[in-house]
N, C-alpha and C positions, 0 to 999 in steps of 0.2 A: 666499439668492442662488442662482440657477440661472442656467443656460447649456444650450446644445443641444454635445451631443456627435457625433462622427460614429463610427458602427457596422459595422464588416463580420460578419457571424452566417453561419454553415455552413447551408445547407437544401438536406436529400434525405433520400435513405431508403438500404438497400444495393445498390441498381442503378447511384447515381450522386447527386451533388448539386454544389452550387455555393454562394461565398463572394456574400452579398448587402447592399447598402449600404441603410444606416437612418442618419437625424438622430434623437435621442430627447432630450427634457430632464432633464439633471441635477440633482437637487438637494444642498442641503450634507450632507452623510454617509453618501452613501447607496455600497454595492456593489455592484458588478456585476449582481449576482442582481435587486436592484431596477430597474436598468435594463432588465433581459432580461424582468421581468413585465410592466412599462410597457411594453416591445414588443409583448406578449403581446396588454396590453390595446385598445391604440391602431392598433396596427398589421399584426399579424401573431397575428391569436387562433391561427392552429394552429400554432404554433410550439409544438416537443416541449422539454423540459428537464425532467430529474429534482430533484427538492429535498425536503425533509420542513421543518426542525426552521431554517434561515435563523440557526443562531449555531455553528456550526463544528465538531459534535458529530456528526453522523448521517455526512457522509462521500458522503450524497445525489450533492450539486453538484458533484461532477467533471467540468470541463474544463480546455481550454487557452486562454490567452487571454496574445494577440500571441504565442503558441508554447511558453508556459512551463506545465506541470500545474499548476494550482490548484481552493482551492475558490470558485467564486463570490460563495458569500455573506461570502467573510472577505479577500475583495480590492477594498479602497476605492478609488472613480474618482478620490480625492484624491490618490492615484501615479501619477496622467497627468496629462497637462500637456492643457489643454484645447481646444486645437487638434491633438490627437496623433487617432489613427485603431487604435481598439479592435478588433481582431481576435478575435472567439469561434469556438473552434472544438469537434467532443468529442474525447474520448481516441481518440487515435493507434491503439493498440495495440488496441484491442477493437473486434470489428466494429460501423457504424453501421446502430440500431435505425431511428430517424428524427431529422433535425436534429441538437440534441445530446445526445439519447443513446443509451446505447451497450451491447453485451452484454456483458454483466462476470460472463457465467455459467463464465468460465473459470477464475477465482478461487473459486468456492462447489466446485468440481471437485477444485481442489488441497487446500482447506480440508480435504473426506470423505477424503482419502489421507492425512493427518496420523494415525495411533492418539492415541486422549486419554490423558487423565495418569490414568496406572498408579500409585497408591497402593501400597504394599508389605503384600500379602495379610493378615498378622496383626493391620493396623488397621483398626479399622471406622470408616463416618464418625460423626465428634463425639470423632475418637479422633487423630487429626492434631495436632502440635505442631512448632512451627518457628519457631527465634528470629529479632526483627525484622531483623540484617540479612541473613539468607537473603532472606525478604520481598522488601525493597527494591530484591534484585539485579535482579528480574526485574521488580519492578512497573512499571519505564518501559514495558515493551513491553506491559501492559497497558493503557496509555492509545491506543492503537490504534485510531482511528475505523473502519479498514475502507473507506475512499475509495479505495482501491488509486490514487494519485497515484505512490506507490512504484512498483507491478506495471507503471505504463503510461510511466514515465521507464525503467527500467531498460531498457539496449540489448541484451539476452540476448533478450528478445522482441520489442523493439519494432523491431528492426530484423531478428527473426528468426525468422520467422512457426513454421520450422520445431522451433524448441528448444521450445516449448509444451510438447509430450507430455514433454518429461525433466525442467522447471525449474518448479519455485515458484512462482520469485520472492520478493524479499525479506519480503516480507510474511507469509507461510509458510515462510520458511525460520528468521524469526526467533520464531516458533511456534513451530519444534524447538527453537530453541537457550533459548527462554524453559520447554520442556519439561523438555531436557537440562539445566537448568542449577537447577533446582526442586530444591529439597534433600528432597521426598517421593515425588520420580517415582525409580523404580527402573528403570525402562526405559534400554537401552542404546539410545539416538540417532543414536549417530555413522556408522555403516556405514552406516545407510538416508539421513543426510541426504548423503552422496557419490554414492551408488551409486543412489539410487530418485528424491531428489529435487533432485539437478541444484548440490548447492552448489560442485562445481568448476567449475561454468562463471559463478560469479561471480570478477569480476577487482576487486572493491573499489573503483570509481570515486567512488565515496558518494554517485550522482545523487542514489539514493531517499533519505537522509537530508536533502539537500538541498530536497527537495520535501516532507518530511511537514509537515502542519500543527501535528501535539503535538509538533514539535521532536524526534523519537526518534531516538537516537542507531545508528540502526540497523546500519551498517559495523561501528564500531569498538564497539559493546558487546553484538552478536549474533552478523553473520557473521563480523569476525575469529577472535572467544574460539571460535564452533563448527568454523573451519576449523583454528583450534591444535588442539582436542581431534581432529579428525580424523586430525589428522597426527602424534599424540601416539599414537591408540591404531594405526595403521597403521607407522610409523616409528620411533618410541623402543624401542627393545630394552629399558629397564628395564620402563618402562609393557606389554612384549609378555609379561614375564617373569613382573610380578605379576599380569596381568589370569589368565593359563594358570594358574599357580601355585593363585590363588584359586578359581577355573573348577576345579582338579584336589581342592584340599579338598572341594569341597561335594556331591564325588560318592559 
């Protein structure tokens, strides 16, 4: 069964653009994504949109649609009602390439400022051992597609062009804390994720957890646990006393 939908689609480039109405046919299961190629095809062959892999995994499909981050291809027309009026637009937060998409070379930028995981010198690789639930602490935050849905909800940038150059974003910030939290990185964390990469200018709203698509718990099992240890090794007089203490044996 099918039915025509009606469309509004973002089209320009970054000088300027404008919101444009399309009728397009629905069929039964299909997403958004399919809609927007049917546009493609029928209607508007130069319309731009990024996509690869159309099952929820590459992180491609980044838009906003009727105002909320999502991914395209994992948003069924079957959560609109069918006289409803589909709003596609791109990410907010990142400047527009053409249509909908968008420069997301601000995030590969924050990515190279992260240092990688620091093994402790005396192991070599195939020499690493770490019980499963070390492992497990951190593996949610490996199911991370990289859609920065996260980086383009949270309001530390998107409503403020200026914070770019000091903040992350949570997608990098839970990088560090999936770094920090590694039972074979030996690397101290905390001071650079304050001081270089902006995590006190997160206030915990949980946008970005509320937009990821792998469901990651990102607030409450990255940046809260990184901003306690923050505050742990800045503020605690115990934790100031054995950090110096140990610091003072190993010289």
């Amino acid at each position: 069964m099918s039915y025509k939908a009606n469309f509004r689609v973002w089209r320009g480039d970054a000088a300027g653009g404008e919101l444009r109405d399309f009728t397009v046919e629905v069929n039964d299961g299909e997403v958004v994504l399919d809609i927007i190629h049917r546009l493609q095809a029928t209607q508007a062959s130069d319309l731009a949109v990024r996509w690869n892999c159309k099952a929820g995994k590459c992180g491609s499909c980044s838009a906003e649609v009727n105002g909320r981050p999502r991914l395209l291809c994992m948003t069924r027309m079957s959560v609109f009602d069918e006289d409803e009026v589909i709003t596609v637009t791109p990410l907010r937060t990142f400047p527009v390439i053409r249509d909908l998409v968008t420069d997301v070379s601000f995030n590969y930028t924050k990515a190279r400022e992260i240092p990688s995981f620091t093994p402790p010198p005396e192991l070599a690789p195939g020499e690493y051992r770490m019980q499963q639930v070390d492992v497990e602490r951190s593996q949610e935050f490996r199911k991370c597609i990289e859609c920065f849905l996260c980086q383009n909800t949270c309001h530390v940038v998107r409503d403020h062009e200026e914070n770019k150059e000091h903040f992350a974003g949570p997608r990098y910030l839970m990088r560090i804390a999936e770094l920090e939290m590694h039972p074979l990185d030996v690397a101290d964390r905390r001071e650079a994720a304050q001081s270089e990469h902006g995590l006190g200018y997160c206030n915990i709203t949980k946008c970005c957890s509320e937009v990821c698509p792998e469901n990651i718990h990102i607030t409450d099992n990255a940046l809260i646990p990184m901003k306690e240890r923050v505050a742990d090794k800045r503020y605690d007089p115990l934790v100031w006393l054995g950090t110096n203490l140990f610091r003072r044996g190993k010289k």
